[in-house]
N, C-alpha and C positions, 0 to 999 in steps of 0.2 A: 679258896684262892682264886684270885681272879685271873684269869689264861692273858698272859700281856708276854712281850719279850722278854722282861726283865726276869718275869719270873720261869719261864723255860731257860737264861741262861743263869739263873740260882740254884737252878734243878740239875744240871750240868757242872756247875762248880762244885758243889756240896756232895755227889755222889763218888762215892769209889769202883763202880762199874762204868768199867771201858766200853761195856755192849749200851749202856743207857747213855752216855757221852756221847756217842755215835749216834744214835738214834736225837736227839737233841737236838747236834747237830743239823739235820736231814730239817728236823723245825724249825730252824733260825735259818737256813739256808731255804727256805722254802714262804718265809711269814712276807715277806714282800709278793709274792705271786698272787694274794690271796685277801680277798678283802672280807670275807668273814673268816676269822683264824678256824675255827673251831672247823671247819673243812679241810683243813690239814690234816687234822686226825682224821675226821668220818670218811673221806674217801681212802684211804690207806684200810682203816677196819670197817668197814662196807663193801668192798669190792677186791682188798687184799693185793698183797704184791705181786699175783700171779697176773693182776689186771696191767703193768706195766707201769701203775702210780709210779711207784717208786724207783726211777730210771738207773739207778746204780743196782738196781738188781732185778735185772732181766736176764742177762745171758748168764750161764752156767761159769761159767771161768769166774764173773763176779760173786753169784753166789756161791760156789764152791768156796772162794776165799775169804766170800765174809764170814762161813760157817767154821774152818778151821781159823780163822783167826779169835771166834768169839766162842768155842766150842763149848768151852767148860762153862759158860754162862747159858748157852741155848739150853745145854743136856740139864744144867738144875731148874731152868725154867720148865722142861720138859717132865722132868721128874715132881717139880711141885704139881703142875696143872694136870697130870696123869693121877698124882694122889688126891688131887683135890677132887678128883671126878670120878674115882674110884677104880682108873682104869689100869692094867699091867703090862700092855705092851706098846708100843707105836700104832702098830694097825687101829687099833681099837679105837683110837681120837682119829687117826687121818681116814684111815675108811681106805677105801680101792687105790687112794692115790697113793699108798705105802707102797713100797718093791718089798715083798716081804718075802723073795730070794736075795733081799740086804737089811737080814734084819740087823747088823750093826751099824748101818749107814756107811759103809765105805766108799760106796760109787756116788756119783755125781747126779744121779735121779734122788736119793735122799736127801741126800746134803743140801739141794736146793730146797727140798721142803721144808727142811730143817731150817735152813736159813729163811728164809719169807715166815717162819713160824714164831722165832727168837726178835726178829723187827716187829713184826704185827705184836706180841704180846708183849715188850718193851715198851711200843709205842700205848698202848694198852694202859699198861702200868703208869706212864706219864701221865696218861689221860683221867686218871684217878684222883688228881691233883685237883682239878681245874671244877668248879660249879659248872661251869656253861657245859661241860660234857659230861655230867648225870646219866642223861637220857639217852646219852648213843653209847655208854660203853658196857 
């Protein structure tokens, strides 16, 4: 499929994920900025949300809430990409950056991870889509 507007908001109509609607979004809100598209995705998944790309979610109040607003979609995305990878717990994909005195993620240092984790492999997921991004995802 060839990466054009049209087709991120077919992608967007057709899904029943509220977390991939949202992430969409963030692309057709952002495809004017941007005159090679496919750099909408590579610097979100080359540099990640912790880089500030993604300006709705830098501060913690934001990501705390996009996390509980999108919970139950992060935790299966987390749970497929942990199986897919063979892995059993949180730490073991995030490494040092886990608070693994939360290992349920209640506090607001997980959650942020959590959330930059659920955008990045959303956006991810979209990126799947598209020929022109083969090579970067």
């Amino acid at each position: 499929m060839k990466l054009t507007l049209s087709n991120i908001r077919a992608i967007k109509k057709h899904t029943d994920s509220p977390l991939t609607k949202r992430v969409c979004n963030y692309v057709i809100s952002r495809w004017s900025d941007y005159s090679d598209k496919k750099d909408i995705f590579t610097d979100v998944l080359y540099h990640g949300c912790q880089s500030g790309i993604v300006g709705e979610l830098i501060y913690y109040s934001d990501t705390v809430r996009f996390f509980k607003q999108y919970r139950d979609e992060i935790n299966a995305l987390l749970y497929d990409t942990m199986n897919g990878m063979g892995l059993y717990a949180p730490p073991a994909l995030f490494g040092e950056k886990w608070d693994k005195e939360d290992p349920l993620a209640q506090d607001d240092f997980n959650q942020n991870l959590l959330a930059w984790f659920g955008f990045e492999e959303t956006l991810r997921n979209i990126a799947t889509n598209f020929e022109t991004l083969e090579n970067y995802i």
